[in-house]
C-alpha positions as CSV (number, residue, x, y, z in Angstrom):
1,X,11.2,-100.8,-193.6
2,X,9.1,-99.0,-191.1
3,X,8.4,-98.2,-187.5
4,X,5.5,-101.1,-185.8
5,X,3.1,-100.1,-183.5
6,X,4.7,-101.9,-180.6
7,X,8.1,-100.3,-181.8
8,X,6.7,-97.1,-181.1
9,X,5.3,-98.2,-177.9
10,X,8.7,-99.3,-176.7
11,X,10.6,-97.1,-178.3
12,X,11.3,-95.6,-174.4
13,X,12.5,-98.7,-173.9
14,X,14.5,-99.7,-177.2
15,X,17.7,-101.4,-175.1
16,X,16.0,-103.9,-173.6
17,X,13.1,-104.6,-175.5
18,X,12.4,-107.6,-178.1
19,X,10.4,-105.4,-180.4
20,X,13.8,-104.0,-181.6
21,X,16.8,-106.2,-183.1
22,X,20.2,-105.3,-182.9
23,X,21.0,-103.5,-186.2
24,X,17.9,-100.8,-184.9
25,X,18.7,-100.8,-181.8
26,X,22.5,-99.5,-182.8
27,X,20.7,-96.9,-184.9
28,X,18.7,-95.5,-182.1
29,X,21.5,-95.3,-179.5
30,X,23.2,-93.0,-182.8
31,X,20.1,-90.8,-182.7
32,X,20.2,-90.7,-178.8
33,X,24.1,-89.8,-179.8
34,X,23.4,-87.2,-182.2
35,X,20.7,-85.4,-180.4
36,X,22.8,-84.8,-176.9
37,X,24.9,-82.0,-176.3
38,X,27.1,-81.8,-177.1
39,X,27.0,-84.9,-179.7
40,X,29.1,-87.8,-178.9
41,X,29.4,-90.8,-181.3
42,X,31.9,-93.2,-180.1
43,X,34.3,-95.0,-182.2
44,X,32.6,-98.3,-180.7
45,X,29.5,-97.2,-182.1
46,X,30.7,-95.8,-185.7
47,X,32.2,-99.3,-185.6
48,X,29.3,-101.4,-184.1
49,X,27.1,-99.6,-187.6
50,X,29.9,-100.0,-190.1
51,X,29.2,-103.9,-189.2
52,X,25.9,-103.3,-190.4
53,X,25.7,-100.7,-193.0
54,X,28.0,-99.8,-195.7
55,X,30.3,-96.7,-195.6
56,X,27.5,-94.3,-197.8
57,X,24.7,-96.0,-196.0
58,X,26.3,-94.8,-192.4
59,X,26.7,-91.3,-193.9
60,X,23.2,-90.9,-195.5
61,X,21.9,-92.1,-192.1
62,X,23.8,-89.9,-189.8
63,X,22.9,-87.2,-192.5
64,X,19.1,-88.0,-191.7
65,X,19.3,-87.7,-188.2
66,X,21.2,-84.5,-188.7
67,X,18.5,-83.0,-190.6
68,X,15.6,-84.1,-188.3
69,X,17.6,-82.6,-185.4
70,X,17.6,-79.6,-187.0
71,X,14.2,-79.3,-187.8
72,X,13.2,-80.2,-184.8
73,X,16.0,-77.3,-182.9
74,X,14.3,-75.0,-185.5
75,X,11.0,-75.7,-185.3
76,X,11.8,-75.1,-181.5
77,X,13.4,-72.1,-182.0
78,X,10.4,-70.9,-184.5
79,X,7.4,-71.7,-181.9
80,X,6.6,-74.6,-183.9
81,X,3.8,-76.6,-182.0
82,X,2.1,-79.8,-182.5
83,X,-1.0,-79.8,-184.5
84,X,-2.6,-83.0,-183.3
85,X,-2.2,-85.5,-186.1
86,X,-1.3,-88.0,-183.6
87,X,-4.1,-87.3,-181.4
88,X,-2.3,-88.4,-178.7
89,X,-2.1,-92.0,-180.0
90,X,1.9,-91.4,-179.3
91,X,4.2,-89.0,-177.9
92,X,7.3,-91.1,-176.4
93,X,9.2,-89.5,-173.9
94,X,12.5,-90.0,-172.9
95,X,12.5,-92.6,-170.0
96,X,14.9,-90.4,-168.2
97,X,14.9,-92.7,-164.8
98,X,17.4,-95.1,-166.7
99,X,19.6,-92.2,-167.2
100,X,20.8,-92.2,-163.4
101,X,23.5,-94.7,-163.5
């Protein structure tokens, strides 16, 4: 399984776009979860994922997005810079103007 073009593309957009199904879109709005601060997973989430994954698949997915947020915090924290392998092809932002209620 892997990420499409267009999923990249509208990944700013992952709640109401079609290029995402339910079962990604859940694990996306755990990664938005995961990466605030503080993190907040609700129980209506954990739930809405244990529909979906088994009890070992939830934790070695949560453990995942543990470890990318901490490479990305340390990688922060190190001076860490992009290199350009992307050459600007993508670099999704967080579309921050849904954020305001």
């Amino acid at each position: 399984m892997g990420i499409s073009e267009r999923q990249l593309a509208e990944i700013v957009r992952y709640k109401s776009s079609d290029a995402f199904d339910t079962t990604e879109r859940l694990v996306l709005d755990l990664a938005v979860a995961m990466s605030s601060t503080p993190a907040d997973v609700s129980e209506e989430l954990r739930e809405g994922l244990l529909a979906h994954f088994s009890k070992s698949e939830f934790m070695e997915l949560v453990s995942m997005i543990a470890w990318e947020n901490h490479r990305a915090r340390a990688n922060r924290a190190l001076g860490v810079r992009e290199v350009g392998f992307s050459d600007g092809a993508f670099c999704a932002l967080p579309d921050h103007a849904n954020d305001r209620g």
